[in-house]
N, C-alpha and C positions, 0 to 999 in steps of 0.2 A: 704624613709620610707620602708625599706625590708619588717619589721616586719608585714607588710600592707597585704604582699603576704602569709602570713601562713594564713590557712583556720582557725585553729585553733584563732588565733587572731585575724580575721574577724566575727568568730561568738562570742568571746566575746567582742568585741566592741557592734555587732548586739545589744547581750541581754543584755551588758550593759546600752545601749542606751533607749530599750527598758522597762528596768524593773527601770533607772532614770526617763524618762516621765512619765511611771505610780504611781511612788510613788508620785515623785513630784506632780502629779493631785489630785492623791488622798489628800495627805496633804493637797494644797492648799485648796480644795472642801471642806474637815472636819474644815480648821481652819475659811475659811468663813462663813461656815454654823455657825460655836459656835459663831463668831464674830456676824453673823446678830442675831439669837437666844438670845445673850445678850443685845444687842441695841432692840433689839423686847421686852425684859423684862422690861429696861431704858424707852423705849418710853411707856410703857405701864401706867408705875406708873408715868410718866410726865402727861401724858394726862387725868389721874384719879386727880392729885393736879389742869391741867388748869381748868379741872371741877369744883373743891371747888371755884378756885379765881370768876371763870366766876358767880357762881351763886350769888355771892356777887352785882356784877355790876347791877347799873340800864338800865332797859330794856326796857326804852321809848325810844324815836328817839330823842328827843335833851338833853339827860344823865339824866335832871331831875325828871323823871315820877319814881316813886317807883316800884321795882318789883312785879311781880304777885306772889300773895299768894299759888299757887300751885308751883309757883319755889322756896319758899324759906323754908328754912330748918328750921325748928323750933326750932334747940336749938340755930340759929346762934340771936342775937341780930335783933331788929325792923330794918327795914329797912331805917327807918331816921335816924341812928345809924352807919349804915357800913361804910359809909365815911365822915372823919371829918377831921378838918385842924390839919396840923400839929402842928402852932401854936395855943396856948391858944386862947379861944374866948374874945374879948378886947372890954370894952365898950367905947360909945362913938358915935361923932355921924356918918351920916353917911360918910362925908369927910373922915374917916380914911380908906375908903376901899379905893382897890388899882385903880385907874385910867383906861379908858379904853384904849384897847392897851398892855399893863402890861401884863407879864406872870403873872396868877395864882399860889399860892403858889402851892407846890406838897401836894398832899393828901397821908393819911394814909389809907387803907383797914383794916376794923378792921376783924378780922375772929376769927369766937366761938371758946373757950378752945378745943372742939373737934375736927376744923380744923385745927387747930391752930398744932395739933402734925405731921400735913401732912408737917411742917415745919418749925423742930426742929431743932435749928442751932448748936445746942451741938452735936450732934451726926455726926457720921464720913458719908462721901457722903449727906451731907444735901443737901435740895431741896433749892430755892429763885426762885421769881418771881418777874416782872415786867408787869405794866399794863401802856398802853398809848392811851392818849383821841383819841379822831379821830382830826385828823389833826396832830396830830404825835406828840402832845405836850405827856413830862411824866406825870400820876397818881399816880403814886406813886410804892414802891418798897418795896420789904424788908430790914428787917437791913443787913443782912448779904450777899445780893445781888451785885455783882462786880461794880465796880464803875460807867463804863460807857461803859452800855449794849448795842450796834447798833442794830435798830432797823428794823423785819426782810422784806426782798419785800414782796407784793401779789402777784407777777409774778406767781409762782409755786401755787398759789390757796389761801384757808382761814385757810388750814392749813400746816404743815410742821413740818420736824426737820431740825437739824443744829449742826459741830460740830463746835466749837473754842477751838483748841489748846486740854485742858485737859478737856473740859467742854460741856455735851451734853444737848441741850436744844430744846424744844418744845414749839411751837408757834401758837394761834389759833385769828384769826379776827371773831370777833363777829357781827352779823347783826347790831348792832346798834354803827360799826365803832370803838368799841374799839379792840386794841392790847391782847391780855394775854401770855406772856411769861412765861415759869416755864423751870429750867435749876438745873446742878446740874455736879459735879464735878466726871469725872469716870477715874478717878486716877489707879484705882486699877483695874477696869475693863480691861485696858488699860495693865496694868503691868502684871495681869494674861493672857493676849493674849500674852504677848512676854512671859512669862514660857510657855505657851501652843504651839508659836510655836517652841520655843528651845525644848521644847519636844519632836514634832512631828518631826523636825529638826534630831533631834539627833536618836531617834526610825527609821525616814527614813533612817538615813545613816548606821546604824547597817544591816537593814535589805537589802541595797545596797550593803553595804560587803557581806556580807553572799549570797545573787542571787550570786554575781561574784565568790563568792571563790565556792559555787556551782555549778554554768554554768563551772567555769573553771577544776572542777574533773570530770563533766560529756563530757565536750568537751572531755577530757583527755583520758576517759575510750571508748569514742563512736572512737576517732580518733587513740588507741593502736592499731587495727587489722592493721589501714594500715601501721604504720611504724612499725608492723610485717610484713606485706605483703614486704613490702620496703627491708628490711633486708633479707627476705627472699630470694626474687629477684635476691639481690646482691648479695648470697651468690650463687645461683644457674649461675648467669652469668659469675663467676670466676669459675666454674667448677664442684662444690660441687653438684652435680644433684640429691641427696639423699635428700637433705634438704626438707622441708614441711610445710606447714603454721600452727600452732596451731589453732582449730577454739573452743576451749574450750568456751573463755572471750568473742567472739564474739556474737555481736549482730544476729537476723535474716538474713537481710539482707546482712552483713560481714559475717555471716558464711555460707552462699551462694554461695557470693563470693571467701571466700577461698577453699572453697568446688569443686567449679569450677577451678579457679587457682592450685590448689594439682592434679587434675585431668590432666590438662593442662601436670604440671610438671611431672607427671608419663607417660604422652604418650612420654613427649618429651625426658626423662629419657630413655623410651627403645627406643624410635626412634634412641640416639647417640647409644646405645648397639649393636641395629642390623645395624649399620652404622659402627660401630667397628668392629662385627663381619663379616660382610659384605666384611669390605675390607682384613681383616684380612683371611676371604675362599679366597678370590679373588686371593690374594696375594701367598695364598698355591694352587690355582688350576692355577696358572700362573708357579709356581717356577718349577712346573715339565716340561712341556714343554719347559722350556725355558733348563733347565740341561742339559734333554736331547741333544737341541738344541748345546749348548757348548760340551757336551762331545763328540759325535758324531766331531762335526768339531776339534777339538782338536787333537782328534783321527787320522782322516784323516791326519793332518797334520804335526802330528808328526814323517811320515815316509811315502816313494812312498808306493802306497795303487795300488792293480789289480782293473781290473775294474770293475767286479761283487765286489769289496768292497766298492769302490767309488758309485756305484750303491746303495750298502743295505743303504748306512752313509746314501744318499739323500732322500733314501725311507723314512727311518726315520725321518729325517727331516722335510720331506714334513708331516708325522699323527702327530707330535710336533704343527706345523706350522696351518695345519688346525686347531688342537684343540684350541688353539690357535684362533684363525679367528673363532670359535663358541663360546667361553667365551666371545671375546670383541663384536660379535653378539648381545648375549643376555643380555650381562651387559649394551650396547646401548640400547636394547628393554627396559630393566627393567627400564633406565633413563627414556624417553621418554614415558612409562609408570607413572613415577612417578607423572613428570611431566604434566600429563595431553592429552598429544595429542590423546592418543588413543581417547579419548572421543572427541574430535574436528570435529570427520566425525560421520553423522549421516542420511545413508542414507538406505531405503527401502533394502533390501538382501532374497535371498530363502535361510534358514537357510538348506533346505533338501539337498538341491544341491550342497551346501559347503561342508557337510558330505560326501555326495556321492564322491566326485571328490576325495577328501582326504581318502578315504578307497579305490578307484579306485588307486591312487599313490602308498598306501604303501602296494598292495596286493603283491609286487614283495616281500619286505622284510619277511611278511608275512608267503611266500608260504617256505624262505630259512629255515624258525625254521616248519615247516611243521601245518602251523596254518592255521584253517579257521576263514571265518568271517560270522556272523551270524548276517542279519540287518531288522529292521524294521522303516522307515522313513516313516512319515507322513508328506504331504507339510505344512511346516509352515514358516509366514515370520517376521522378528524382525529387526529392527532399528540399525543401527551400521555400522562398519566398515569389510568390507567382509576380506579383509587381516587378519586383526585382528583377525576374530574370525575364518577364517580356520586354524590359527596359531593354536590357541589356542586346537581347535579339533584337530591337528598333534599331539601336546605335549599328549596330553591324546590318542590317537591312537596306539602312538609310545613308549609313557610306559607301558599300554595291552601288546602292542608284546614283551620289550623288558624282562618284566618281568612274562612270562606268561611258562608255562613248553611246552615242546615239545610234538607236536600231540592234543596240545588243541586249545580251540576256543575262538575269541573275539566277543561277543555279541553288537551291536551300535544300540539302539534305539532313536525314535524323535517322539516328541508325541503334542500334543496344549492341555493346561491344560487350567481353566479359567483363562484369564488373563499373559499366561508365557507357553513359550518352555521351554519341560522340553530333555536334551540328558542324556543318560543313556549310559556310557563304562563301560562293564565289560570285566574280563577275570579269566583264571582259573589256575591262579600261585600259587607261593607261600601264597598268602597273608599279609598283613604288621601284626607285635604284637600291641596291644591293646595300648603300651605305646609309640607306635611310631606312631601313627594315629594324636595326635594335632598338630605333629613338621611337616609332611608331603608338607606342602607348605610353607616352610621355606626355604628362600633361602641355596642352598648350601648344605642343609641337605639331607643326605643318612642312612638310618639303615641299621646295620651291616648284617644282615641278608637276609630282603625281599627286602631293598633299596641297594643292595652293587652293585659296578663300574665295572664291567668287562668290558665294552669298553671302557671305557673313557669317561664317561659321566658326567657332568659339575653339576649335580644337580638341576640345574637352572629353567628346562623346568614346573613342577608342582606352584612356586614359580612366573612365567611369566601367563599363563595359567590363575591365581586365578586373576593376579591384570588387567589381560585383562579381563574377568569375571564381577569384581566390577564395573570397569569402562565403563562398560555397562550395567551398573544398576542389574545386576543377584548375584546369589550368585553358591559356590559348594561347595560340601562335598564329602565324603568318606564313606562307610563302606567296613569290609574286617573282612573276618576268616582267620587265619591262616591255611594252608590248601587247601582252598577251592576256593583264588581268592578276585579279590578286584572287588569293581564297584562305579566308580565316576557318580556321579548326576550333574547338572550343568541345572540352570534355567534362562531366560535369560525372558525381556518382548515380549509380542506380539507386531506386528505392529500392529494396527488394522483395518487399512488401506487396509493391503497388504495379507488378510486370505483369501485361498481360501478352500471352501466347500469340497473337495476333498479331498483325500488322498492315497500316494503311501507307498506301503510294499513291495518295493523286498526284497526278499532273496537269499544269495548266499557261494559263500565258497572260 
């Protein structure tokens, strides 16, 4: 059963299921209810007719003592009156009565014109009754009373009802041992309970269509986002990276979700872009080197070479070669970076001391563009990887110097803010333009201008820097006039373990 596995026809089974037990209850509940309600009205007027029969009977202890004058109804006949034989009275003497032992003939109840319409045998659902002596013998019946009425237990008490077949009757024992039966045919009662439950019948299953064909537009319309979502996917994992969920139709919680998913599909959209572009710089700061590399040897060998020429080809080769050995450097850092490791080590560092050692290194370079350096360190210490983040302050050191004008200075501050090391490089170059400050730690990217290559520089260094930065929880930025010099910020956390109350400011040049 596949069909079992779609959510979609699991929750309309659910509410199918659900919304057939409820009606079905309900129906049954209202068709009982009417069912007992009309037997409640049946037994009502049974028990209003055993009342006529009963006050007829006598109400001595051995049948013949005459009713009490407060129980008999005065327009009914004397009380020596209400029961008389069936047959004519026969004279004669006394030998003609019946022997003892003998059934008794059955007697007639005579009941006043007034009672008398309690059961009117003309009339459609007429009533009849049945009265019996004590000791279970008949008294007598009406004319139109079924032939041979069984006669009911006292188990269930003195009173009761009962149905037989088409026929609802009502039965009560009287203190003084008699039976009184009153019964009556509910033909019709009976027949309008099968209309009423073909009714209810028929209205339940209308209104069971309709739940399902309802459950199933709303399953339909709740379950569209995801076989958008689904489509969408699919179109996105054959290549189409543009594609987008629509969250118009969606529900709240669906357009949440697609909200988030479209979010998803846009990082991961420019994530293959700058993976594209990525390889694609990679591939143009590789092809030079390596040209070089060919034509140089080509050269060589296309004819005896002296040996100052054989010398320049290898000179050549060897800054091809290196550059070379610094692209595949940093494009390993940037994996490894991506990847995660930088973050793996996390250990106590004097952030001042990293600075210091790394402006102690590059003062040689420094001193050859005739640059000073201008520093103010405050001991502060931050969690991390020492490698790492003196790399990271090279790359910003070593863009100050390489882009800084001749006979200026680079400023290197370290400072403990609440909460975060803040380093501050400036210097006093060109400056980058306005529109070239957001692409600035983009892999590969150089502005033509403030970023341009005269040594051969791979672009990469700002680019490593930022995502060794991140991955120590810090952030950095930029500002820069044109003109005037650029100065990188870079915040990184405190240890807070590892602060000491002190603080150092050399200054030097």
């Amino acid at each position: 059963m596949k069909f079992l596995q779609s959510i979609r026809w699991r929750l309309q089974l659910w509410h199918g299921l659900l919304l057939g037990l409820v009606l079905a209850g309900f129906g049954f509940t209202g068709w009982r209810l009417e069912w007992a309600n009309r037997l409640r009205a049946v037994d009502q007027a049974l028990d209003e007719r055993i009342s006529v029969v009963a006050g007829v009977l006598p109400h001595g202890p051995s049948g013949g003592e005459q009713p009490r004058e407060g129980r008999r109804n005065p327009d009914r006949p004397p009380p020596r009156q209400d029961i008389q034989e069936d047959s004519p009275p026969q004279d004669g003497p006394p030998q003609d009565q019946p022997e003892m032992g003998e059934r008794p003939a059955e007697r007639k109840i005579v009941l006043s014109a007034h009672d008398s319409g309690f059961f009117d045998g003309t009339s459609g659902g007429a009533y009849y009754y049945t009265v019996w002596l004590p000791g279970e013998r008949l008294l007598s019946r009406s004319d139109w009373a079924p032939a041979a009425v069984p006669l009911p237990g006292r188990e269930a008490g003195p009173r009761g009802s009962r149905v037989r077949g088409t026929v609802r009757e009502s039965y009560h024992f009287t203190p003084q041992g008699f039976c009184v039966l009153v019964g009556r045919d509910i033909s019709e009662e009976l027949a309008g309970m099968r209309r009423l439950g073909l009714l209810f019948a028929g209205a339940g299953g209308a209104v069971f269509l309709l739940g399902l064909a309802g459950g199933w537009w709303i399953s339909m319309r709740a379950l569209r986002p995801i076989g958008e979502i689904s489509a969408t996917a699919s179109k996105i994992a054959h290549g189409d990276l543009a594609q987008r969920i629509p969250t118009a139709g969606a529900g709240s919680e669906l357009r949440e979700l697609a909200g988030v998913l479209n979010e998803t599909f846009t990082r991961l959209q420019a994530a293959f872009a700058r993976q594209a572009q990525f390889t694609a710089d990679a591939a143009h700061e590789l092809r030079t080197p390596v040209s070089v590399v060919l034509t140089e040897t080509q050269t060589v060998l296309a004819r005896e070479r002296s040996a100052a020429e054989y010398r320049a080809s290898l000179e050549a080769c060897q800054r091809s070669a290196q550059r070379m050995r610094r692209l595949t450097e940093n494009l390993l850092a940037l994996a490894r970076l991506d990847s995660g490791e930088a973050a793996a080590s996390r250990d106590s560092c004097d952030l001042a001391e990293i600075v210091g050692g790394v402006v102690d290194m590059l003062r040689p370079l420094a001193a050859e563009r005739q640059l000073s350096f201008d520093l103010g360190l405050q001991a502060v210490s931050c969690k991390g990887s020492a490698e790492q983040l003196g790399r990271a302050v090279t790359n910003l050191v070593t863009n100050a110097i390489h882009y800084n004008r001749s006979g200026g200075s680079v400023r290197v501050t370290l400072e403990a803010r609440p909460g975060s090391a803040v380093l501050s490089v400036a210097d006093t170059g060109q400056g980058i333009a306005p529109e070239d400050i957001p692409h600035v730690f983009e892999r590969f990217y150089r502005a033509d201008r403030a970023r341009s290559n005269p040594s051969g520089r791979t672009g990469l260094g700002l680019a490593i820097t930022k995502a060794i930065v991140e991955a120590h929880g810090g952030t950095i930025g930029v500002v820069s006039e044109p003109g005037a010099g650029s100065t990188f910020t870079v915040c990184l956390p405190l240890d807070p373990q590892g602060q000491d109350t002190g603080a150092a400011a050399p200054t030097g040049s």
